[in-house]
VOFI-297078 format. One record per residue (C-alpha): x, y, z; residue number from 1; residue in three letters. Coordinates in steps of 0.02 Angstrom, whole numbers, plus 32768, in hexadecimal, padded with zeros to 4 digits. Layout:
REM VOFI-297078
east: X&north: Y&up: Z&i: NUM&aa: ALA .
...
END
This chain:
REM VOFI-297078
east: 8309&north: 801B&up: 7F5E&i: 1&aa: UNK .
east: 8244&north: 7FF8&up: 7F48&i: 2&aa: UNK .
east: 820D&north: 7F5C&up: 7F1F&i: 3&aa: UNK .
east: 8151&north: 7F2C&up: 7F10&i: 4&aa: UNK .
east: 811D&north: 7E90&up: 7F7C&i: 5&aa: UNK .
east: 8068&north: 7E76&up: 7F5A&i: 6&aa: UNK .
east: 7FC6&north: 7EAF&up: 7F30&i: 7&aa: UNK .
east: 7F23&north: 7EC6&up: 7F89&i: 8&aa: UNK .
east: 7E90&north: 7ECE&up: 7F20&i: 9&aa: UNK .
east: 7E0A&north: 7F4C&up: 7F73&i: 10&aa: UNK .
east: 7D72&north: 7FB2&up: 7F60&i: 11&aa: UNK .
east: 7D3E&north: 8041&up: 7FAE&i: 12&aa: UNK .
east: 7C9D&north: 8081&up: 8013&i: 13&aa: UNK .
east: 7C42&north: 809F&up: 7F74&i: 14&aa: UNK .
east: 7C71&north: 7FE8&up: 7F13&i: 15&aa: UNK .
east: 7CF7&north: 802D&up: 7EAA&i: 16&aa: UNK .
east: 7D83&north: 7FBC&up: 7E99&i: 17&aa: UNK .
east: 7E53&north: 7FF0&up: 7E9B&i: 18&aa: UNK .
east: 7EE8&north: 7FA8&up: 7ED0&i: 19&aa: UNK .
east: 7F53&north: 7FBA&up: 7F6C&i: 20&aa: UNK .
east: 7FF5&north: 7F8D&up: 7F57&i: 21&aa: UNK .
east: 808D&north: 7F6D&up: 7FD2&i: 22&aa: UNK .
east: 8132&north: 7FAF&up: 7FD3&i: 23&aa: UNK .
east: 81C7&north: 7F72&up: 8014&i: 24&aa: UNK .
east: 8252&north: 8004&up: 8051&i: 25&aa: UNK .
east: 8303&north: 7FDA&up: 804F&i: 26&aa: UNK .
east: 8391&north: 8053&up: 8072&i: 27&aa: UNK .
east: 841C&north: 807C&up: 8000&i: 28&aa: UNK .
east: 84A0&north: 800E&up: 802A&i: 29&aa: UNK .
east: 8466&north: 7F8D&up: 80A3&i: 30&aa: UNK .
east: 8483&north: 7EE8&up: 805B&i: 31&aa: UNK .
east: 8421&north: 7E79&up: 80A6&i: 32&aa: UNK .
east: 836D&north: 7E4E&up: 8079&i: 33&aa: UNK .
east: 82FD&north: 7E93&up: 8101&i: 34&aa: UNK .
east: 82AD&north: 7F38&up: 80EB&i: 35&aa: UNK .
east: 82AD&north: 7FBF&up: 8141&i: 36&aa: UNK .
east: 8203&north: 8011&up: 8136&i: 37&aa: UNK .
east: 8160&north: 7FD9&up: 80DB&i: 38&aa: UNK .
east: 80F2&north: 8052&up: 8071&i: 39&aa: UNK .
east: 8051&north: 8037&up: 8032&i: 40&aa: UNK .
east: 7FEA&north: 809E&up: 7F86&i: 41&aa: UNK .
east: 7F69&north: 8087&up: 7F0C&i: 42&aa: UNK .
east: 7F98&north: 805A&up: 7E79&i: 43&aa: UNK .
east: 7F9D&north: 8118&up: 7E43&i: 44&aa: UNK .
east: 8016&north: 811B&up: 7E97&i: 45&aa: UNK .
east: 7FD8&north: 8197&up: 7F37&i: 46&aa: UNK .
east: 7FF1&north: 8165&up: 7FE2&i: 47&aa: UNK .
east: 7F8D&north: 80ED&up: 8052&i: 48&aa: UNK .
east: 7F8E&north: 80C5&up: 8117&i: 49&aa: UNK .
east: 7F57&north: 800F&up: 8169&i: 50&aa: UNK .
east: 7ED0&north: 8024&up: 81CB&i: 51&aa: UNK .
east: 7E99&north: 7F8E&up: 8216&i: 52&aa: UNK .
east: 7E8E&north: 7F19&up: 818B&i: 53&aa: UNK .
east: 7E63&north: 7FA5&up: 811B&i: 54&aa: UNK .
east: 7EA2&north: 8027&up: 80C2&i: 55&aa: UNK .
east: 7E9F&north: 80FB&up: 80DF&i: 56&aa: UNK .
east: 7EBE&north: 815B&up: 8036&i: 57&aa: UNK .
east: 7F4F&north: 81E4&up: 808B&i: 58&aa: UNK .
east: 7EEC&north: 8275&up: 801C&i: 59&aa: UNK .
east: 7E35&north: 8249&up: 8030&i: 60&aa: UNK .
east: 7E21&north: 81EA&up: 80BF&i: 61&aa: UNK .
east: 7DCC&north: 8167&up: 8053&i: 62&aa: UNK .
east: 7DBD&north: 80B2&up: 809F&i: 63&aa: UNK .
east: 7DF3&north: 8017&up: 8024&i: 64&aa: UNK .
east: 7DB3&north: 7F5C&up: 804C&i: 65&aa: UNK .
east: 7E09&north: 7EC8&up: 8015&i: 66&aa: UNK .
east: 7DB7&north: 7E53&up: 7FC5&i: 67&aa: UNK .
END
């Protein structure tokens, strides 16, 4: 199961702004509450890596700032 746990409000190299969101993984049939991966993408829903206190777009290579 997926479940969102926050959002990081960002812009990128150029000033635009987007949103990063994080993901919390769960497996199928695991009942208790801890997850077992984490997973982070815009809100477009395409993939993004942590990057020391930033964000790489997976496609572009794009860097996203928090706020």
């Amino acid at each position: 199961m997926r479940t969102k746990v926050r959002e990081f409000p960002c812009h990128d190299e150029a000033g635009n702004d987007a949103v990063v969101i994080e993901w919390s993984i769960q497996a199928d049939g695991i009942r208790n509450k801890h997850a077992c991966c984490k997973e982070f993408s815009l809100a477009d829903g395409s993939p993004v890596a942590p990057l020391g206190g930033k964000f790489e777009h997976f496609y572009s290579g794009k860097l996203f700032i928090p706020n």
